[in-house]
TIGUNU-865525 format. One record per residue: x, z, y of N, C-alpha, C, O in turn; residue in three letters. Coordinates in pm, whole numbers, padded with zeros to 5 digits, always signed. Example, Ala and Ser with C-alpha at 12.3 -4.5 7.8 and 13.67 -1.06 7.14 Angstrom:
! residues 2
+01319+00780-00569+01230+00780-00450+01320+00780-00330+01424+00846-00332ALA
+01285+00708-00225+01367+00714-00106+01290+00787+00003+01341+00804+00114SER
END
This chain:
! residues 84
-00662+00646-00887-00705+00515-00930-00719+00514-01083-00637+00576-01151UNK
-00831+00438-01146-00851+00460-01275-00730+00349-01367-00728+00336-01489UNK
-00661+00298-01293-00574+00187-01372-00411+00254-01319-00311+00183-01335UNK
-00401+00374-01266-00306+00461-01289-00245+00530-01390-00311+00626-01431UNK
-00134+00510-01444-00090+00521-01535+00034+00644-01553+00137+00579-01540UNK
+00063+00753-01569+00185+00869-01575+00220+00867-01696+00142+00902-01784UNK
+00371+00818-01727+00481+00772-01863+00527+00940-01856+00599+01000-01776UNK
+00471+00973-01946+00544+01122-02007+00703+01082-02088+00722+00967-02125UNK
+00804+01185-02108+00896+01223-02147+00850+01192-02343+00733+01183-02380UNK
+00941+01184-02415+01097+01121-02336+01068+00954-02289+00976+00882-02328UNK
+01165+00927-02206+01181+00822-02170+01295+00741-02302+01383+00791-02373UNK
+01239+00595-02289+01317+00516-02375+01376+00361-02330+01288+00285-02289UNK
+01493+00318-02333+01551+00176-02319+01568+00147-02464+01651+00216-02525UNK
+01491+00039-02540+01515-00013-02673+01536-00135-02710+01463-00199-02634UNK
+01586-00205-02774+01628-00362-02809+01578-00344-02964+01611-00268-03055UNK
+01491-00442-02953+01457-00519-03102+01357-00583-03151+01323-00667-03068UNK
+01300-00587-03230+01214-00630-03292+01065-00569-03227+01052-00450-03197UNK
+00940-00686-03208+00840-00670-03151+00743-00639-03230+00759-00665-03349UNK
+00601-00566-03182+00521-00524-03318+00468-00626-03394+00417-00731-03354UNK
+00486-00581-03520+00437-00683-03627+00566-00773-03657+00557-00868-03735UNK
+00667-00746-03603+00822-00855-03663+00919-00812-03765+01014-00872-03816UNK
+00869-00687-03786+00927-00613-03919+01036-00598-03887+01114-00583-03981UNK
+01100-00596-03736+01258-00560-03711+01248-00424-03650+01150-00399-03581UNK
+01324-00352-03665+01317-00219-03613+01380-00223-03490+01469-00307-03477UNK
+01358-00164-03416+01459-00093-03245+01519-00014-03283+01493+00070-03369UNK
+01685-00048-03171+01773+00056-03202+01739+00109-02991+01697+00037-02901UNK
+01780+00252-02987+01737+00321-02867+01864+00307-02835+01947+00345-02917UNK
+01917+00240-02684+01988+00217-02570+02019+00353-02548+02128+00405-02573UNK
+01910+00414-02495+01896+00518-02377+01749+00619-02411+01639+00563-02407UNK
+01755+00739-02438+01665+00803-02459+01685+00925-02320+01803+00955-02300UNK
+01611+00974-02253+01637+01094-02175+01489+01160-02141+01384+01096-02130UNK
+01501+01275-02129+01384+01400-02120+01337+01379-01960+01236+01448-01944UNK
+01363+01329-01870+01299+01294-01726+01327+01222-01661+01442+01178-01667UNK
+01248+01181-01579+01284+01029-01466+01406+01057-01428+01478+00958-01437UNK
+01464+01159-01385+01608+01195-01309+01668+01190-01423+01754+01102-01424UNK
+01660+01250-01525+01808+01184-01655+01833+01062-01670+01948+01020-01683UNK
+01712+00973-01671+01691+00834-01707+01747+00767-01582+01781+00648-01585UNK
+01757+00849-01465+01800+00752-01351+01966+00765-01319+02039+00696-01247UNK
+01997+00885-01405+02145+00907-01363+02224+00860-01468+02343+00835-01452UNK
+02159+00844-01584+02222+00752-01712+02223+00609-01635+02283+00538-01715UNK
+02197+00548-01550+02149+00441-01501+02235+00436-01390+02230+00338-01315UNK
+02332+00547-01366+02453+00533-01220+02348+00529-01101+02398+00469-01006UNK
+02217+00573-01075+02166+00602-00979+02226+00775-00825+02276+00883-00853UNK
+02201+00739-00731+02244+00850-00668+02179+00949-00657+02074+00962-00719UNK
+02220+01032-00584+02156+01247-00615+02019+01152-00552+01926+01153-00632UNK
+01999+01096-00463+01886+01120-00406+01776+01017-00447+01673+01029-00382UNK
+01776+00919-00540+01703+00881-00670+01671+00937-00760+01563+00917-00816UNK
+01777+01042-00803+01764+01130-00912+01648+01256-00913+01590+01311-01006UNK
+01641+01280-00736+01554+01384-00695+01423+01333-00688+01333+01409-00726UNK
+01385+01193-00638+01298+01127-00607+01165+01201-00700+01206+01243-00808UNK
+01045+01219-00682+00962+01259-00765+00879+01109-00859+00837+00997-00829UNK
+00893+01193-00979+00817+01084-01088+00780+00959-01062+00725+00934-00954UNK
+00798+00880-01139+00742+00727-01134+00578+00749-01199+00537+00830-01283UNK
+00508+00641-01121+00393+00652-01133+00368+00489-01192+00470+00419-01194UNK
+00252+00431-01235+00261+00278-01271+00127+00266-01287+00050+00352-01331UNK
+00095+00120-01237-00077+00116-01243-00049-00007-01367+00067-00047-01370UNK
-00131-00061-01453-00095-00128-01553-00224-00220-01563-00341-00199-01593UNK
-00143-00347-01520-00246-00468-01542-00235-00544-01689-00144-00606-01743UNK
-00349-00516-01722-00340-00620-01879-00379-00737-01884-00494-00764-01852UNK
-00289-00833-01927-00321-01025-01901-00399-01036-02070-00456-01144-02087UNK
-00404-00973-02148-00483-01006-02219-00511-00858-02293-00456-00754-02256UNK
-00619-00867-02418-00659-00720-02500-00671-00788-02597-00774-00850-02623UNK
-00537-00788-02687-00600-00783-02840-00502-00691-02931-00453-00723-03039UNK
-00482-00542-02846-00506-00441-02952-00329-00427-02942-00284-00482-02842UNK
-00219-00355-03038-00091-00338-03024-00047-00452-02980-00132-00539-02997UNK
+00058-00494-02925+00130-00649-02862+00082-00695-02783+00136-00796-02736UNK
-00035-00651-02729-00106-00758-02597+00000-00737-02474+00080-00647-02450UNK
-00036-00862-02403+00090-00853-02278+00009-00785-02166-00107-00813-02137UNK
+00088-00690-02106+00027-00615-01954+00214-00569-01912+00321-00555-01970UNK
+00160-00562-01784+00217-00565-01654+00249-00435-01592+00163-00403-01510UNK
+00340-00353-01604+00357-00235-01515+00381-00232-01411+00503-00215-01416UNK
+00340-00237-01251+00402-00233-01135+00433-00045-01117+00366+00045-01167UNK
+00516-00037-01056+00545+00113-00969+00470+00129-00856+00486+00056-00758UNK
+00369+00238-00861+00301+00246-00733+00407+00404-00715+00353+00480-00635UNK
+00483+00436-00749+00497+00597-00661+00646+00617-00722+00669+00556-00827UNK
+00733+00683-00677+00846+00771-00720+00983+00722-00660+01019+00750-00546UNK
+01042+00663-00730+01206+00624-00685+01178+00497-00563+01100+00403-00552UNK
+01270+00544-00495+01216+00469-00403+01279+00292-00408+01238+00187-00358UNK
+01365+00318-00471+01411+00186-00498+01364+00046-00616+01400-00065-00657UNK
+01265+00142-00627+01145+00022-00720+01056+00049-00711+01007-00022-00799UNK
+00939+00129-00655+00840+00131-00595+00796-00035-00535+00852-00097-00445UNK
+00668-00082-00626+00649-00165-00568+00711-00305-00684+00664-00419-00671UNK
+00773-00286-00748+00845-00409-00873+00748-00387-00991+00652-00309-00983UNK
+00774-00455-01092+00712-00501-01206+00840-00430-01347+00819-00451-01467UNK
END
């Protein structure tokens, strides 16, 4: 599908400041694959094995860095497959 989307490594959880707010992010959680990112997360062996998250990405508007869009999970862990 052309609105398929694959999030390469590293993975990031960040809190802060949004683009253009001049506040910087501090990184939560940084990890090198969906399975690090899922076991930092107290997920089980068999989430952890699950193959890659996949995400199709709907955009509610386009004006360039900060526009709001929508990630759903079309593929991988099976326990969010299918969420936002």
């Amino acid at each position: 599908s052309p609105g398929a989307l694959e999030i390469y490594p590293p993975f990031r959880l960040q809190l802060g400041g949004g683009v253009g707010s001049g506040r910087s992010k501090r990184t939560i959680v940084e990890a090198d694959s969906d399975a690090d990112f899922r076991a930092v997360n107290g997920r089980s062996t068999e989430a952890q094995l699950a193959p890659k998250n996949e995400y199709e990405q709907i955009y509610m508007e386009d004006f360039g860095a900060g526009s709001l869009r929508i990630s759903v999970i079309t593929k991988g862990d099976p326990v969010i497959v299918g969420e936002m």
